[in-house]
N, C-alpha and C positions, 0 to 999 in steps of 0.2 A: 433441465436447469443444472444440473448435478454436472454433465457433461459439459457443458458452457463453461461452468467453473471452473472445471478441473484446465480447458482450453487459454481459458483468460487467464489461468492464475500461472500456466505454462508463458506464457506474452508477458504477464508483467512479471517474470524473472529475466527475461533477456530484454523489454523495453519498460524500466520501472518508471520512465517520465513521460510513457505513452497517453496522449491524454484520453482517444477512444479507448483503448483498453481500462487505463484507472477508473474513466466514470462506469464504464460496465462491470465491472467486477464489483466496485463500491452500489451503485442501484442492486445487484443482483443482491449482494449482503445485505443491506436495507430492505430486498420484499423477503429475504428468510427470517426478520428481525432478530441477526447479528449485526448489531447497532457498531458495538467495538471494533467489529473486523470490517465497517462500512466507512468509520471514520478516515482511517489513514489514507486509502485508494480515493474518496471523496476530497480530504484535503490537498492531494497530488492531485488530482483533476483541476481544484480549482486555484493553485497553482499555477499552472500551466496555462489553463485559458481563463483569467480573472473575469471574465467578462460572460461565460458563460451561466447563464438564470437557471437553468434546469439543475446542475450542477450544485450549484448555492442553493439551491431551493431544498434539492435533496439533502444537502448539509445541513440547511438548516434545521429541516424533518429531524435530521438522525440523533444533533445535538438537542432538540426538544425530549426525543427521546430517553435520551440517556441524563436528563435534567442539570445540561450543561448549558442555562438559561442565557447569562449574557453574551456566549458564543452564539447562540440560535438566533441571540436580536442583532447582533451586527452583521452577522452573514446574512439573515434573512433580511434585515435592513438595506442591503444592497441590494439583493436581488430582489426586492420590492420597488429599489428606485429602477431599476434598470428597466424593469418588466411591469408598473405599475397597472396594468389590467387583466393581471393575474390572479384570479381569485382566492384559488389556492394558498399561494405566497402570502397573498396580503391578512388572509386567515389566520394563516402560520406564525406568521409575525405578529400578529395580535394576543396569541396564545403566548404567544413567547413575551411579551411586553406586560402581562398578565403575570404571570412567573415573576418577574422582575419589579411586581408593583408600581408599574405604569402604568394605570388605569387609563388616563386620557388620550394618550396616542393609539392606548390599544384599541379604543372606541370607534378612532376615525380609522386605522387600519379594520376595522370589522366591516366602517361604514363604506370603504373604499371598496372591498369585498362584494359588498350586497350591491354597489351597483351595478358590477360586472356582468354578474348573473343573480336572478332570483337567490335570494339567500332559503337557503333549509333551516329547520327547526333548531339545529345544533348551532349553526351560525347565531341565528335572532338569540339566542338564550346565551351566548358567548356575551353578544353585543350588549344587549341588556346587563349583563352582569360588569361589565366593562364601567358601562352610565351610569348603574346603581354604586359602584364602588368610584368612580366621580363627582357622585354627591349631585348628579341630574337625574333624579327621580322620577318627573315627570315623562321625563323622554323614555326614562330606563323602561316604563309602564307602556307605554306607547309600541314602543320596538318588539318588545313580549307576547305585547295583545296582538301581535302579526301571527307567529308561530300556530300550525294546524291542529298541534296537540296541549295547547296551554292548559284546557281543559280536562287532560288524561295523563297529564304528565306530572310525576309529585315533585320533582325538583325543579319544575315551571309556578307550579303552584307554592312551594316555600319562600324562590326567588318572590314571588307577586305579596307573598306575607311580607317578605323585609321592605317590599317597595312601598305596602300601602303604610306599613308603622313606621317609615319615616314620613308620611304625607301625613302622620295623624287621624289617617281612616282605621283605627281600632276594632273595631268591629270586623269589619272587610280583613283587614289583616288575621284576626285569630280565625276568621272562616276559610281562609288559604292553610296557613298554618295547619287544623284541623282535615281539610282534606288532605292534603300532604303525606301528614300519619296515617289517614287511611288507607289511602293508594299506596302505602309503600312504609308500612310500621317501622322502620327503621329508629336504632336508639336517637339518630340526632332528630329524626322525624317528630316522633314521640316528646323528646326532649325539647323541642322548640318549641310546641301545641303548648306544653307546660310552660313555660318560659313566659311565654304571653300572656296567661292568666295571669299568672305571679308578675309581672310588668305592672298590670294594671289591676291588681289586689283584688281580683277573683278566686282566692282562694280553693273554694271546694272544686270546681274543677282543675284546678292545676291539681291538686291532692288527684283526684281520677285518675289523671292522665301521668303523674308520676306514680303511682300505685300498679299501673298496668303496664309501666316501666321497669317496674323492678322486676315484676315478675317474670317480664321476657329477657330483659338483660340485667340477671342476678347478681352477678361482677361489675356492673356498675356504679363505681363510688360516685362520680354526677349525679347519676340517678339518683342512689341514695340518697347525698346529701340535699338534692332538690329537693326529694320527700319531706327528709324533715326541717326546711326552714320551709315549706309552705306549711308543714304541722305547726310548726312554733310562731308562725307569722297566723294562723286561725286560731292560735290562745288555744291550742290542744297540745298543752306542755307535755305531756304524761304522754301520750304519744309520740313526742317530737324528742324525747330525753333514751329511752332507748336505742335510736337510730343514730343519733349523734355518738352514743357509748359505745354502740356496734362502729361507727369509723374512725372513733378513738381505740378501739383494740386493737386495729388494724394498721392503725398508723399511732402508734403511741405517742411519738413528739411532735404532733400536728397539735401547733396554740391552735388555730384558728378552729379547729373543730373544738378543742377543748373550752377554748370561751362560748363558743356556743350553746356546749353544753352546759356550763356554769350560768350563763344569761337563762335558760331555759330553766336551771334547780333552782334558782334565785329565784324563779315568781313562780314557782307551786306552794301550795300551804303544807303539800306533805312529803316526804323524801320519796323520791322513785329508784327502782333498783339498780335504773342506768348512772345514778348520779353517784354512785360508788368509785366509778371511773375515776371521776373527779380527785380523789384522794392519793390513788398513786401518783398519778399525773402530779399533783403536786407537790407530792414526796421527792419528786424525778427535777423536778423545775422550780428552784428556791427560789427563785428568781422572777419568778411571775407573780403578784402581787392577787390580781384580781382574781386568777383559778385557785389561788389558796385562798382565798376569803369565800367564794361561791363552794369550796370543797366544806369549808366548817361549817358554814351556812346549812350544806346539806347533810351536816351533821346534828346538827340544832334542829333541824323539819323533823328530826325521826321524831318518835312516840320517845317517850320518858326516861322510858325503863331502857331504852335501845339507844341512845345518845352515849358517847364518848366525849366529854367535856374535855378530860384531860387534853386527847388528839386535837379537839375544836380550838382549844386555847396555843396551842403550837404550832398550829397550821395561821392561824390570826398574828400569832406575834411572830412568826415566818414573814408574812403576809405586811406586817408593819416594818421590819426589821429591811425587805426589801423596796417598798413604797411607803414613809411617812407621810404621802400626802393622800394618800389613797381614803377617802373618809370612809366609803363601808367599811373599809378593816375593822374600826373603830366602833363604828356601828354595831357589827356584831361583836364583837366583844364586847359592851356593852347589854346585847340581848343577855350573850352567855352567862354574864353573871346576873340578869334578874332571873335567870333559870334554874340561879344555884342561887335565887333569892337575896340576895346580897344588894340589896338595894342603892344601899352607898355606894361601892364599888365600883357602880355600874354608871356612877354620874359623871368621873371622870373622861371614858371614854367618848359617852357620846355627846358630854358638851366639847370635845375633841372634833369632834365629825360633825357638828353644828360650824364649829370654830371653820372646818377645811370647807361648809356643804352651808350656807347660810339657811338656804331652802331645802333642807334637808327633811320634808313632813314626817316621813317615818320614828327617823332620831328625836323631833320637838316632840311627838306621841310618847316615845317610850322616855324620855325623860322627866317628860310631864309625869310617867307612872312613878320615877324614882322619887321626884318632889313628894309625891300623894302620900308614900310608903314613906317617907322620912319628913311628913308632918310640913313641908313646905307647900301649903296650901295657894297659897299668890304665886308663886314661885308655877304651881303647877297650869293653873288656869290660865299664865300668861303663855306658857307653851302648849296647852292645848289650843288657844287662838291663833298662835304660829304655825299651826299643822291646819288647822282650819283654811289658814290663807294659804300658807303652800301648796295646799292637796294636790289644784287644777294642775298648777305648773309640771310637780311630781307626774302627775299621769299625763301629760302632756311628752315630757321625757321618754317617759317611759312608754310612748305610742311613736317619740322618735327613736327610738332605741329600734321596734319591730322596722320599724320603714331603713334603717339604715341596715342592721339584717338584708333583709329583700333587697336592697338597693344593691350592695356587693355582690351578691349573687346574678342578677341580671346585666348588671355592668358589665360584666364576664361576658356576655354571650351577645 
């Protein structure tokens, strides 16, 4: 080969618009996968003889290669029309049309393919991925079920999960899904098995399968954070509050991790020691209404003796100062000072957050206690009947609050 080279690369100095020397020197560069040193000797061949398919085909080949995709669809796009029972080509171009987010031409270039000759397992599973990203499902499952190894194959069998969860076979879907991971633990492997539980609110297994994800790929922030909104979506806050803390250290001015984390301190009864996070982060971000009100918040969960009021009342009137209409600010500020027992005090605010939150149960509760403690007896009873009727709605919310969590996360994938 080496000698051939050195011969033809001697030819195309004295004949550079030779076209048998350029395609041979260009092919031989192409089987050593010098892709760069195939292009130019390839584009002078085909040049010279436009008309020549072997030529365009290998071009096309070399610019697929080197992921110079819309040059790979026009050039192969020709010598697909030139040569259309070319299997090959018409492969090539389908891959290349694939690249380029043409799902549908690339489909019937696959299907063009497979009449030529028998298609192989690589083709069907090309093809199939071609109709599934077409939004033909049915066919995409069909074409798949051809392949020798569908049943040994993990990324035959992943393909077959996304094809049966757009058919709404759920079941069938997480059991491809599930072999998939087996056959081939891989993080997206793993990561999809999880994905699907959590789709459809199977919590303790998604928890499994992202548990046995982190441990194989530890640097996985997906992982991670998979783990803990399937923790925080099974009401296992206390679990789900240090994993969120762990990828807020990690990325400090990530809101979205940090609301999460404040969603998650906001519904335990007791402070967790991930929810510390919270504090800087809102120190760092005046500007964020709801991480400073979930930071006081998880100031206020502590034990008695361990609360910083002062901090809680600053981080709250931070918290107000940047969202007026934010009603928990209000809220708790209103806790804070029946904490520091100040009964009165405490009426202003969260008839505040009544005023922004009509259905506000919690605030009609604690206010009803401020009535009680300052002798407004009517006053109290008619807001503990407003919390009575809220409650359903409140926990209602607050069950869409989890589904919208989960919802963001899975949308992603």
């Amino acid at each position: 080969m080496q000698d051939a080279e050195r011969l033809l690369a001697g030819l195309a100095r004295r004949y550079p618009n030779n076209f048998e020397v350029s395609a041979s020197l260009g092919e031989i560069y192409a089987e050593e996968a010098n892709y760069s040193g195939a292009v130019p000797w390839l584009e002078t061949a085909a040049k010279v003889r436009p008309s020549s398919v072997p030529v365009l085909a290998n071009l096309g080949a070399v610019y697929l290669k080197l992921n110079r995709n819309e040059d790979a669809v026009r050039v192969l796009r020709r010598a697909a029309l030139l040569d259309p029972k070319n299997p090959a080509t018409q492969s090539n171009y389908g891959l290349a049309l694939m690249q380029v987010k043409r799902p549908s031409e690339a489909a019937k270039a696959f299907a063009a393919s497979a009449e030529v000759k028998a298609p192989g397992d690589d083709l069907l599973y090309n093809w199939s991925l071609a109709l599934f990203d077409s939004g033909e499902y049915d066919e995409a499952g069909k074409v798949l079920g051809r392949a020798s190894n569908v049943e040994t194959s993990a990324a035959a069998q992943s393909l077959l999960g996304d094809i049966s969860e757009r058919q709404k076979l759920y079941k069938e879907a997480a059991a491809h899904y599930v072999n998939a991971a087996k056959m081939d633990p891989s993080e997206q492997n793993i990561y999809a098995a999880g994905i699907e539980f959590m789709r459809h609110w199977t919590f303790p297994p998604a928890i499994q399968y992202f548990e046995y994800g982190v441990k194989q790929y530890p640097a996985s922030k997906q992982m991670l954070l998979a783990l803990g909104i399937a923790r925080y979506s099974n009401n296992d806050f206390d679990k789900a509050a240090p994993i969120f803390a762990q990828l807020l250290n990690t990325d400090p001015d990530n809101e979205f991790v940090a609301s999460l984390l404040g969603h998650d301190c906001s519904l335990m009864p007791d402070d967790s020691p991930g929810c510390s996070s919270l504090i800087q982060f809102a120190e760092r971000h005046t500007k964020n209404a709801p991480v400073a009100t979930y930071a006081a918040a998880s100031i206020l969960h502590r034990p008695s003796d361990q609360q910083d009021l002062a901090l809680a009342q600053k981080l709250l009137e931070q918290a107000i100062a940047a969202d007026p209409k934010f009603p928990e600010s209000y809220y708790h500020l209103g806790v804070l000072e029946q904490q520091k027992r100040d009964w009165q005090a405490s009426m202003a605010p969260l008839e505040k957050a009544i005023t922004l939150k009509p259905a506000y149960s919690q605030a009609h509760y604690r206010l009803a206690l401020a009535y009680s403690h300052t002798g407004q007896h009517e006053k109290a009873q008619a807001e503990i009947a407003l919390q009575q009727k809220y409650s359903q709605q409140e926990k209602d919310e607050l069950n869409a609050k989890f589904k919208q969590v989960t919802t963001i996360l899975v949308s992603k994938n």
